[in-house]
C-alpha positions in Angstrom: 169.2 21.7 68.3 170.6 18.8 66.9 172.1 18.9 63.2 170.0 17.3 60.6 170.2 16.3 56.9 168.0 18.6 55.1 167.1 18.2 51.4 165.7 21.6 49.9 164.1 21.8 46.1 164.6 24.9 44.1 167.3 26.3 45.8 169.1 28.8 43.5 167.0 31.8 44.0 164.1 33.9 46.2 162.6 31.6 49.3 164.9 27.8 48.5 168.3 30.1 48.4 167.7 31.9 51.7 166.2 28.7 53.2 169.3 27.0 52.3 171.5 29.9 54.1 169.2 30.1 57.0 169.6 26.2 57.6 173.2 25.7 56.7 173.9 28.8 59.5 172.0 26.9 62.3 174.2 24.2 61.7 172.3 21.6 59.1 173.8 19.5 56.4 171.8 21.1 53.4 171.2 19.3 49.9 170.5 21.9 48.0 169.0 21.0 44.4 169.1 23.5 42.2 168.8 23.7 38.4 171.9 26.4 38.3 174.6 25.4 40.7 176.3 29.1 39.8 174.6 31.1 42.4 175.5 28.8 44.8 179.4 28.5 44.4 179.7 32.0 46.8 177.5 30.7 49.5 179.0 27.8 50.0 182.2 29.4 50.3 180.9 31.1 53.5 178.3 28.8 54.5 179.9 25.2 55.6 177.5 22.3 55.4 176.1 22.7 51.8 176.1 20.4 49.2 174.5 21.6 45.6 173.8 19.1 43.3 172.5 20.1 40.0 169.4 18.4 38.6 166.3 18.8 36.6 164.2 17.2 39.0 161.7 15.9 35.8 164.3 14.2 34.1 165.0 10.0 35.0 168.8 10.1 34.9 169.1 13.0 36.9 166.7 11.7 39.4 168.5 8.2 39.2 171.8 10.5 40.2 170.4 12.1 43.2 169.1 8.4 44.8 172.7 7.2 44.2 174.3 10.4 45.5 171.3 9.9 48.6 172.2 6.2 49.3 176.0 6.4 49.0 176.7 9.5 50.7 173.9 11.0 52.9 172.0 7.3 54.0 169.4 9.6 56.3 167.1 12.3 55.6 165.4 14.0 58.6 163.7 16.9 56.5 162.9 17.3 53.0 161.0 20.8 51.9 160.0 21.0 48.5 160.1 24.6 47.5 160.7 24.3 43.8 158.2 25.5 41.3 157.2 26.0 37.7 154.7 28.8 36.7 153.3 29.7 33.9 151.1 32.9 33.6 148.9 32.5 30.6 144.9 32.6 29.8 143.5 29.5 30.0 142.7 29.2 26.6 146.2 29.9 25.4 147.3 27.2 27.9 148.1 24.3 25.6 148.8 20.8 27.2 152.0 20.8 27.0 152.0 23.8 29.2 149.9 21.9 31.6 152.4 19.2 31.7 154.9 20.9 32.1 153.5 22.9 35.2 152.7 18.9 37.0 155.8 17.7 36.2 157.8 19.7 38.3 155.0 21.1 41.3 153.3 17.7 41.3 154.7 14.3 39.2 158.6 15.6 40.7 157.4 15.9 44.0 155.9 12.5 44.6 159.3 10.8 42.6 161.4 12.9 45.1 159.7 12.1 48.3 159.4 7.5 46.7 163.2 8.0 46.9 163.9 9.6 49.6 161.4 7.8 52.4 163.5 4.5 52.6 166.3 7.0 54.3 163.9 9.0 56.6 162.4 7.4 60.3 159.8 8.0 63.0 159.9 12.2 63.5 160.9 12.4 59.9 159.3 15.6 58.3 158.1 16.3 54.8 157.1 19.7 54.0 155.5 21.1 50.4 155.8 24.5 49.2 152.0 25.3 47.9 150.3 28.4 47.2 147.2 30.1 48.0 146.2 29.7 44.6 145.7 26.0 45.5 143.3 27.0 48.1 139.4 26.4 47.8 137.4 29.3 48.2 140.5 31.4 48.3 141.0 34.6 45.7 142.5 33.5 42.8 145.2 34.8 39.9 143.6 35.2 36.8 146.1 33.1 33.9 147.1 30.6 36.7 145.0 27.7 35.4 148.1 25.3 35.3 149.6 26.1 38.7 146.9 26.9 41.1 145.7 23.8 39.7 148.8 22.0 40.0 149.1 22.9 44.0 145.6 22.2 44.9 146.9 18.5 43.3 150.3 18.5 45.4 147.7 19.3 48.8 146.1 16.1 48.6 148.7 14.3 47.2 150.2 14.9 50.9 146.9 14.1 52.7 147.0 10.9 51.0 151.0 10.2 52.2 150.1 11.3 55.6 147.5 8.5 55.9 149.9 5.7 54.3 152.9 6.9 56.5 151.7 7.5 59.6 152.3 4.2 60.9 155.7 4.7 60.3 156.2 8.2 62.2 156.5 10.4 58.8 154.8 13.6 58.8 153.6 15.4 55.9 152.6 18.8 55.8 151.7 21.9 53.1 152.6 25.7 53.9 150.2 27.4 51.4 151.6 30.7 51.1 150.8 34.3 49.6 152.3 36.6 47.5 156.1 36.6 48.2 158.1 39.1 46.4 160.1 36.7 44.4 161.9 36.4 40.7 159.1 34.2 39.5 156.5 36.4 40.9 158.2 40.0 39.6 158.5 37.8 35.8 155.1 37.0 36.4 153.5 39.7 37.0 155.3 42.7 36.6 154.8 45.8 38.7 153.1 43.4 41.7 154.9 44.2 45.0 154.4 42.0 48.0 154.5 42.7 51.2 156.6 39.5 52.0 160.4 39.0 51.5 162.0 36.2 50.6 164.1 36.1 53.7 161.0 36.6 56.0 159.3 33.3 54.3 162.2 31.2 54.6 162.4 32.4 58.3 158.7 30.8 58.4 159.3 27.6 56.8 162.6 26.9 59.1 160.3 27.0 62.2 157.7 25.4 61.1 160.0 22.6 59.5 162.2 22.2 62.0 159.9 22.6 65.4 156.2 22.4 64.6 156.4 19.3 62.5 155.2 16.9 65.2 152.0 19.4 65.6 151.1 18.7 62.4 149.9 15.7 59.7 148.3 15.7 56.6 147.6 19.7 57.3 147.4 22.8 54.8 148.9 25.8 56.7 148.0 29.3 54.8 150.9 31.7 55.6 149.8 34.7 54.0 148.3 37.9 54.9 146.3 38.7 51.9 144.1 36.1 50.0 146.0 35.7 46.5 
């Protein structure tokens, strides 16, 4: 397969830091945005083709940073997947706004400014993939205390329905991989004593293939990956 510049979100730990092994080891340029660059110094000591650049994704200057760095150094994106996430686990009636906010601003409001700076750089067969969750899912089982997030990836769904109608003039694809419980940090902190049945590593596996070779199949879709309902 041809090498491609591929921009992955949230890729310190759990599904973005094996995504960002997985792809650099198949021989992709990987931006890798992270919040904590640490974790990342030893892989990219064994894994050629990664670039980290620490951001908060939320914040203007930092976003401002990553369209300079995008422009000056990279000038095409085939791929972006947007795997980072905020979660909050509260009852709803302890969620307070700012809560709320804060849970948009990084699953839904840093999504779309991401995707505004980086489509000027991607063309026709260009993929953009979001990380969602069952949670976001009508009709699906749902986590009580996830008011915020479930509701925040039901928003980032049809935000990408929306894009794949303005873009698909253009060649664009946009796409949402809904998954289940994954045996992650942010699940484990939580809710403790939950154990999936889905690593890390087999996810990022997943979303590879699907971003990478199925992206023409799809537009504007939701695809649940998960074998249990939450």
């Amino acid at each position: 397969m041809e090498s491609k510049n591929i921009v992955v979100t949230g890729a310190s730990r759990g599904i973005g830091f094996e995504l960002v092994k997985l792809l650099s080891e198949h021989d992709h340029h990987v931006l890798a945005i992270t919040r904590n660059k640490d974790s990342m110094i030893k892989l990219q000591k064994t894994h050629k083709n990664i670039t980290v650049l620490e951001m908060e994704i939320t914040q203007k200057k930092d976003l401002k940073a990553f369209k300079d760095f995008l422009f000056s150094l990279w000038k095409k994106v085939d791929v972006v997947i947007h795997n980072a996430g905020a979660l909050i686990h509260k009852p709803f009636f302890k969620t307070s706004l700012e809560d709320f906010i804060e849970v948009y601003k990084v699953n839904v409001f840093a999504v779309a400014e991401l995707t505004k700076i980086i489509l000027p750089l991607m063309k026709k067969g260009g993929h953009v993939v979001a990380i969602s969750s069952m949670g976001g899912i009508q009709g699906s089982r749902k986590f009580a205390g996830l008011s915020a997030y479930s509701s925040s990836k039901g928003a980032v769904i049809t935000l990408f329905e929306l894009l794949a109608e303005e873009y698909a003039s253009i060649g664009i694809n946009f796409n949402v991989l809904a998954l289940g419980a994954v045996q992650t940090e942010m699940l484990a902190n939580a809710f403790p004593g939950f154990k999936a049945s889905v690593t890390p590593s087999d996810m990022a596996k997943y979303i590879l293939d699907f971003s990478l070779e199925q992206g023409h199949l799809f537009n504007g879709k939701v695809i649940e990956v998960s074998n249990s309902t939450p």
